[in-house]
N, C-alpha and C positions, 0 to 999 in steps of 0.2 A: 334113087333109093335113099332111105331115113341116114344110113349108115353115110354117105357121102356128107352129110349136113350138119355132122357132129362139130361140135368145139374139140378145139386141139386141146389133149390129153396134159391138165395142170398137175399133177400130181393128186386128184381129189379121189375119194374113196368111191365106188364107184356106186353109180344112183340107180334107184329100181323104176324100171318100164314097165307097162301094162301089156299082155299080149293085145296082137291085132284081133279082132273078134266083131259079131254083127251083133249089138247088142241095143237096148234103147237108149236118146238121148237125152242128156244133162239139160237144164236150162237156169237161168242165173236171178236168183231172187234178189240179190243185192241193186240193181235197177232200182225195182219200186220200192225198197225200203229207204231209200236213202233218197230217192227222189220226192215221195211222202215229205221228210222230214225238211227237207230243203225248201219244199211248197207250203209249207205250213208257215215256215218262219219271211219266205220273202211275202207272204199274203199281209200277215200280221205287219212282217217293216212296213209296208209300204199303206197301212193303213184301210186295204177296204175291212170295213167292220162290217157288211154285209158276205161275209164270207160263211154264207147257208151251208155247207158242204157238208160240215158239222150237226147240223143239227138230225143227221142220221146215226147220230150217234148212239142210240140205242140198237141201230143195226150193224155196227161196228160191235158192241157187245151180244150181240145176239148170236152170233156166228164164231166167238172169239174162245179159243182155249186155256185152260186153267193148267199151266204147269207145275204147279205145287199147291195143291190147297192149304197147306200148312203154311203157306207164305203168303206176309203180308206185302201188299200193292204198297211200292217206297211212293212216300207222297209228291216227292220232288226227285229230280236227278241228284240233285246237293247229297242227300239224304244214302246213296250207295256210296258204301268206301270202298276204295280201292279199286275205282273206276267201272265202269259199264262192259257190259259182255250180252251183246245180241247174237242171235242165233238165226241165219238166215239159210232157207230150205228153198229150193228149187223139184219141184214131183214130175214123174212121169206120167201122169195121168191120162187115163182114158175116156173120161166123163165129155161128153158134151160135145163140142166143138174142140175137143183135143183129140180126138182119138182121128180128125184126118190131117192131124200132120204130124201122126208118126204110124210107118210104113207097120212095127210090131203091133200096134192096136188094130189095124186093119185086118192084120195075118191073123189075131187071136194068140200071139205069142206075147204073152206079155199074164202076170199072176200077181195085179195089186200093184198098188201105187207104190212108189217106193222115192227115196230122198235121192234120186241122183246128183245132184249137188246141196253139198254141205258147208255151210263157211260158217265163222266165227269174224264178228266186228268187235274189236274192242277198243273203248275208246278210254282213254285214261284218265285220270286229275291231274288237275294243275304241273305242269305245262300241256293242255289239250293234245294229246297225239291220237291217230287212228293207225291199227292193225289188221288188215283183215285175212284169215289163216281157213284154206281152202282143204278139207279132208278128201283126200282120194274115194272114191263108192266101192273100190274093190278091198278098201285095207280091211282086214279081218282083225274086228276088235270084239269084244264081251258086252253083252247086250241087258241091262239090270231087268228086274220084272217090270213090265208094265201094265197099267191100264187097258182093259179091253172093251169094246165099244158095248158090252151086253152088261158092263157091270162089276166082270171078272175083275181077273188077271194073268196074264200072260206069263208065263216062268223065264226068268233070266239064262240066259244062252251064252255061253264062253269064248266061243266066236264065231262068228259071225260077219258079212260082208256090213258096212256102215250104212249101205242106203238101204238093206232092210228091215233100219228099226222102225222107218215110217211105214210100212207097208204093219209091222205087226201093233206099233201103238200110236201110228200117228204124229203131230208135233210135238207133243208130251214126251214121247219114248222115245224122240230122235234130241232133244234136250236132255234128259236123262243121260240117254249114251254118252254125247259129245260133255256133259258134265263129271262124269267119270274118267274120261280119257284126260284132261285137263287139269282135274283136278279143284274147279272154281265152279261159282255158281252161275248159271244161265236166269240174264235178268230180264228179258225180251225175247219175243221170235215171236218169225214167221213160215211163212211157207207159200209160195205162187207155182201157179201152172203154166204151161205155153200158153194158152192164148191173154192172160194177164201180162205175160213178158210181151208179147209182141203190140197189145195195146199201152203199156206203160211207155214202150219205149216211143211210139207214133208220140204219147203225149209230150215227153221230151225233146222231141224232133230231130231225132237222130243223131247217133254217136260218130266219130270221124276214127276209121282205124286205117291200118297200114297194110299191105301184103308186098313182101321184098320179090314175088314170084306169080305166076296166074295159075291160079286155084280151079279145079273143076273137079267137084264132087257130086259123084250121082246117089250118096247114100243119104244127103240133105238135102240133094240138087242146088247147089249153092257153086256160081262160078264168079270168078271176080279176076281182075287184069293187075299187072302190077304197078305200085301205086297207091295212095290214099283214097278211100272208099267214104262218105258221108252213111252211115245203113241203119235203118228204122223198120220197124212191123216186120214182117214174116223174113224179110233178110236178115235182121239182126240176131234172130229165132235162130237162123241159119249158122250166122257165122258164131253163135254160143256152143251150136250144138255140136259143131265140123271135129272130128278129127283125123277122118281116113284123110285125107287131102292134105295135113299139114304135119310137120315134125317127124316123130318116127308112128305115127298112127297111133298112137295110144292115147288114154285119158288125162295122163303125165300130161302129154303136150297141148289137151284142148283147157287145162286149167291154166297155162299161162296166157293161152288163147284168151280166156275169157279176164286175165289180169289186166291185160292189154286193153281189152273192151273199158273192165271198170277205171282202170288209169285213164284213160282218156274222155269218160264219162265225169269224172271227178272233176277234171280242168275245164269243163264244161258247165257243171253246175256252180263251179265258185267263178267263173267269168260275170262279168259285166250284164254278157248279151243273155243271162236268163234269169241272173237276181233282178234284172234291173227289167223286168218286162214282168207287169203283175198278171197278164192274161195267158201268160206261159203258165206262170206259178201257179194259177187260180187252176187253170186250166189239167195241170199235174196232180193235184189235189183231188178235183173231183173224180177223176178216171182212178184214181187209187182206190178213192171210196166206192165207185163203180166195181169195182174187180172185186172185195170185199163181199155188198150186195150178191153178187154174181157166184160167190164161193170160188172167185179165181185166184184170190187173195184171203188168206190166213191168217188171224196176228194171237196172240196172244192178250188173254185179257187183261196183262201189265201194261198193251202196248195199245189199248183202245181209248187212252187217255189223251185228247191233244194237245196238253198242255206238257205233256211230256214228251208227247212228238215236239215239239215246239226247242223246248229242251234241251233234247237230243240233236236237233238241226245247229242250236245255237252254240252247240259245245264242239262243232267239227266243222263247220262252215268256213272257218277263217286260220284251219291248220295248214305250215308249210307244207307244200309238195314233198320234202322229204325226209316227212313226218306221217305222211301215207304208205304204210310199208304195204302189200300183198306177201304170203308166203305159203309156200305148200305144207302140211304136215309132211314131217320127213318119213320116210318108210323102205325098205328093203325088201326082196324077192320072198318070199313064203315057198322053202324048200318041198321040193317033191312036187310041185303042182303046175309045173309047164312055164312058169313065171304070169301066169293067169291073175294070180293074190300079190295082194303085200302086206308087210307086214308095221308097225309101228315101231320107229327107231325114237324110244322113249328117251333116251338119254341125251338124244340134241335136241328133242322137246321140248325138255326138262330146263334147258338154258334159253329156252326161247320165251317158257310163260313164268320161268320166274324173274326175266327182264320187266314182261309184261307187268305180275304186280309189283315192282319196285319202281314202275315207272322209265324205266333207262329209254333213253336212245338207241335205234337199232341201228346195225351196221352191216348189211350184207356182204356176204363174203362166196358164196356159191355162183350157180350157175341162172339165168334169168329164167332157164324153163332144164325140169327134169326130162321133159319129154322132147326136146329140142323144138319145141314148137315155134319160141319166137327168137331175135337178137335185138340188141340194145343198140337202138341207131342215132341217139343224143339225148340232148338234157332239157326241159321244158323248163322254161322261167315263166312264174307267178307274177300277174300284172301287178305294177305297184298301186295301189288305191289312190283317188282321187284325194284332193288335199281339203276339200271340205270333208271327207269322211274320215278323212286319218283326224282331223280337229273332233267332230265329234265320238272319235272312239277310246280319244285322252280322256286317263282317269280323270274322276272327280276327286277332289280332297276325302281321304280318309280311304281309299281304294287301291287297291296294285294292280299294276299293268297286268302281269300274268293272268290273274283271278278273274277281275274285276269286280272282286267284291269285295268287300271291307272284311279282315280276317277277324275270327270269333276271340272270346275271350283265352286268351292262355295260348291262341294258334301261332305259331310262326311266320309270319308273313312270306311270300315266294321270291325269290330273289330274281329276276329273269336274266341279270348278269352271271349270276353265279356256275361256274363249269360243270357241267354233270359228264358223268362217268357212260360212256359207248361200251354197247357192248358185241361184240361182234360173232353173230352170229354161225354157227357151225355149217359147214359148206355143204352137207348134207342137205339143209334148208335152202332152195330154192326159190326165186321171187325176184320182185322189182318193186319201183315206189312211182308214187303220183309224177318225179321229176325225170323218170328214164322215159324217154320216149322208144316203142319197141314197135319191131314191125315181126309179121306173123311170117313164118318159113316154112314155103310148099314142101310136100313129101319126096 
């Protein structure tokens, strides 16, 4: 039972579970958005200038969503202050070749696509950090007006579960939401189906995760022994989507699940064995653009620019391991409703995004998974870089190491000696970073 696999009782307040329930699965767009950006930039290092992939790039815009028309497209990343905030969606969808591999599309239980997994990447300025902050699908948040595909518009709704703002507006109205809740502006998104996730991930060649137990689920059909698992295409689909098999069965535990996936997905993309292979990168690239083409893939038309993929890649590619945080939005039981909901615990939020725009160091202090899903079974150390790279990554005169760019008129230069102020997170907030190595825990 879930209840045997608990952490011993620290004095912490106590964390909200999702009930067990048969419902449809999550799937994790963080994958191909970040693998996108990671191919864009080893393509370019490493020089082929034949890199056509691009040149569909009117098909990238053609299929691409407008989240604020009042807003102007930042011409550079430079150009955002206060650091970047992508918005990455994961759908349920039925369309096409999704609908046989999930058992509700087949049954006819299922009413619209909806955002089952929700995250938030934020990547910050100068000293480069990434955040990436996973929304629960059951937390009941206020839904603003949106866009309706006839022209309308939709009326804003008070609460509401989070993954049905895509079902009512799409990537537009699930940015909107998740903009409201935060409080900052969304400068990017997207949004991927299952079979985008299961082809992004073949294009990667597989993520390497853990299970401390032997896993056998019939509601993903996903079984695995205990041990380190190398898993690609329709397994990896699998183990995104698990959560009756692990933790206490909830969605709490299949998002640390899937923190797990992306931690070890991260240590993979910045190793050697994939920057340094241009027929991977090449190869990551085009099946992006492929899923795109295919409407398996979403982006936003901020984010159909390559030179800002480009960018993007370059401003997170070479952050420490534990300067990669994951964390769950914090949330609490929603009384009277069986603990089915939850609810948003705004006030350790509130210390979480406004580290984020100040820039601070994070500091976990909770639990690695609300839902007991995974344990923390050591520390992964970041290969040191070859000594011809570390030479050509030395500023040039007139440049800071932090930056690397020559600071503007009247700017403060960055000191990268200088101490910054940690701030440690409310234990409410659950999560891990790029350097905890976790392994997943049977139910």
């Amino acid at each position: 039972m879930a209840s045997d696999k608990r952490p011993a009782d620290k004095g912490r307040a106590p964390l909200a579970r999702h009930a067990v329930r048969h419902d449809r699965h999550p799937i994790l767009a963080f994958v191909a958005m970040f693998a996108v950006a990671v191919a864009v930039v080893g393509v370019s290092a490493t020089g082929l200038v034949a890199f056509s992939v691009w040149d569909t790039a009117q098909a990238l815009n053609a299929n691409a969503v407008v989240l604020d028309e009042d807003e102007v497209i930042p011409p550079s990343l430079g150009a955002i202050e206060g650091g970047v905030n992508i918005l990455m969606v994961g759908t349920d969808s039925c369309d096409g070749q999704n609908a046989a591999l999930s058992s509700a599309c087949q049954n006819g239980d299922t009413d619209g696509e909806r955002n089952d997994v929700t995250m938030l990447v934020h990547i910050s300025d100068e000293p480069r950090r990434v955040t990436v902050v996973s929304f629960p699908r059951d937390m009941i948040v206020p839904i603003p007006a949106c866009p309706s595909p006839d022209g309308g518009e939709f009326s804003a709704m008070s609460a509401q579960m989070i993954n049905s703002s895509y079902m009512y507006g799409g990537l537009a109205c699930t940015a909107k939401t998740v903009e409201a809740l935060i409080g900052d502006k969304i400068d990017f998104a997207a949004a991927i189906r299952w079979t985008g996730v299961i082809n992004m991930s073949d294009a990667i060649g597989g993520v390497d995760v853990c299970v401390s137990g032997d896993i056998s689920d019939p509601h993903t059909g996903l079984s695995l022994t205990a041990g380190t698992h190398t898993l690609q295409g329709a397994q990896a689909l699998q183990f995104l989507r698990i959560r009756h098999g692990i933790g206490d069965g909830s969605d709490l535990g299949r998002i640390s699940n899937q923190q797990q996936f992306m931690s070890s997905m991260v240590r993979k993309l910045q190793s050697d064995s994939v920057l340094a292979d241009p027929s991977l990168l090449f190869n990551l690239a085009t099946t992006a653009v492929n899923q795109v083409q295919q409407k398996q893939l979403v982006l936003s038309q901020s984010l159909t620019n390559p030179t800002l993929m480009v960018q993007i890649a370059m401003a997170v590619k070479d952050v420490p391991y534990e300067d990669i945080v994951f964390v769950q939005y914090p949330t609490e039981y929603a009384s009277g409703d069986g603990a089915s909901r939850v609810l948003p615990v705004t006030d350790a939020a509130a210390v979480l995004f406004a580290a984020l725009q100040a820039n601070q160091p994070l500091t976990l202090t909770g639990d690695a998974s609300q839902g007991y899903g995974v344990e923390i079974t050591g520390e992964a150390v970041k290969p040191t870089p070859a000594a011809s790279e570390t030479a050509s990554e030395t500023p040039a005169a007139g440049e800071t190491a932090a930056a690397g760019e020559t600071p503007a008129a009247g700017e403060t230069p960055v000191d990268p000696a200088a101490p910054e102020t940690r701030v440690d997170l409310p234990s409410q907030i659950a999560g891990q970073t790029a350097a905890d190595t976790t392994c997943t825990v049977p139910q």
